[in-house]
C-alpha positions in Angstrom: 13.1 -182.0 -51.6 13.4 -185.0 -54.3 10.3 -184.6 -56.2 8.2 -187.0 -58.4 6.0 -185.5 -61.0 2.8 -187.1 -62.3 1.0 -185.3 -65.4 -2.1 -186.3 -67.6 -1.6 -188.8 -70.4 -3.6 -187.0 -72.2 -1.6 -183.6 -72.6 1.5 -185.6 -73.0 1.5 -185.0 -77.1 1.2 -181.2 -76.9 3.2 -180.6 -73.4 6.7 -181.4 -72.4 6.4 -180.6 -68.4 8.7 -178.0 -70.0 6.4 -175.1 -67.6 6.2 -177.9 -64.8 10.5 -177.8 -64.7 10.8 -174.6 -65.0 8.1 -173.6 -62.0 9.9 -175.9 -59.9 13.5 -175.0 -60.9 12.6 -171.1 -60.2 10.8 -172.1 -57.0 7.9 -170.3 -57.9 3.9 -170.5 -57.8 3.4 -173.9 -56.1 7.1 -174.4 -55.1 7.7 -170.6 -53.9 7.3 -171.5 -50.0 10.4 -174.7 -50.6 13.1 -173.7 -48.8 16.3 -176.0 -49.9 17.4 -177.7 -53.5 14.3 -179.2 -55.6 15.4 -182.2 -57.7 13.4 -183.9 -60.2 13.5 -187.5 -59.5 10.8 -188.7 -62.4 8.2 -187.7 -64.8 5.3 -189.9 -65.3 2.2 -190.4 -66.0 -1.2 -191.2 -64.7 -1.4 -194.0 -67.5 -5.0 -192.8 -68.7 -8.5 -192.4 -67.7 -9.9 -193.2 -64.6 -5.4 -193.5 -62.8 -5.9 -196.2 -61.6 -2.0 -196.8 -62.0 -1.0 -193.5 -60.4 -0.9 -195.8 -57.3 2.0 -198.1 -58.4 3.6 -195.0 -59.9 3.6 -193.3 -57.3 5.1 -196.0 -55.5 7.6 -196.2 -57.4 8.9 -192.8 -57.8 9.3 -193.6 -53.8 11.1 -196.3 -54.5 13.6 -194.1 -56.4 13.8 -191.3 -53.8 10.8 -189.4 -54.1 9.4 -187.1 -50.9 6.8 -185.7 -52.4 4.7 -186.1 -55.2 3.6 -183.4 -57.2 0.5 -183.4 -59.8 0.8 -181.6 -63.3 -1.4 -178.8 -63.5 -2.6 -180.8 -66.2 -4.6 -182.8 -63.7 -6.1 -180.3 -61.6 -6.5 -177.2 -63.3 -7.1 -178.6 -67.0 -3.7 -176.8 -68.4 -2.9 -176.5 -71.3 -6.4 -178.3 -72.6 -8.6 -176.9 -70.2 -10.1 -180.3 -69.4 -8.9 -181.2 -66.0 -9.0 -184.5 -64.9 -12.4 -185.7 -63.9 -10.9 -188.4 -61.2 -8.5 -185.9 -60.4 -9.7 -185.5 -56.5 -10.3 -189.4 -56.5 -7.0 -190.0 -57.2 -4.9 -187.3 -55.3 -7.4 -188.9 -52.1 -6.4 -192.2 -52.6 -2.4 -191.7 -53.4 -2.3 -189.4 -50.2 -3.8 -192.0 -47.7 -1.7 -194.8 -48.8 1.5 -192.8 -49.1 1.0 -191.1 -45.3 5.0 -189.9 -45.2 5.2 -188.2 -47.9 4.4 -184.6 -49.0 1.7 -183.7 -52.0 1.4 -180.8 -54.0 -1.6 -181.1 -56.5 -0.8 -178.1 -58.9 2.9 -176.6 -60.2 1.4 -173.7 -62.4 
């Protein structure tokens, strides 16, 4: 699995991914059912509020090899600010039916 990570912009000053890695390095919480090697092919952003340019980003982390896209629990669950994303299912909706082949995961940790 070549994954592509996308976090919140706004955590970025206060989180590394460092948990984000390590989850998927370990293969645990949301990468415990991945059978076969995990490698990181790109951290990124969703380039602030509302993502509109998770799109492109997206696209381009399949450009560079990405099979699946994973979301930073940053967008979903709110971690480590506990504000998630407000367009979080808005944009996980819209990067899923334009990208049909590849695989999502919308949390790490």
């Amino acid at each position: 699995m070549k994954v592509g990570l996308i976090r919140c912009m706004q955590t970025e000053d206060m989180c590394p991914a460092t948990t984000c890695i390590k989850v998927m390095q370990g293969k645990k919480l949301a990468f415990e059912s991945i059978e076969g090697d995990i490698e990181l092919i790109g951290i990124n952003t969703c380039a602030g509020c509302p993502g509109k340019k998770v799109i492109t980003r997206v696209a381009e982390m399949i450009k560079r090899g990405a099979d699946t896209i994973a979301f930073a629990s940053c967008m979903k669950k709110g971690t480590p600010i506990g504000f998630p994303c407000p367009h979080f299912d808005k944009i996980y909706e819209i990067a899923k039916a334009k990208n049909k082949d590849i695989k999502f995961i919308d949390w790490t940790h």
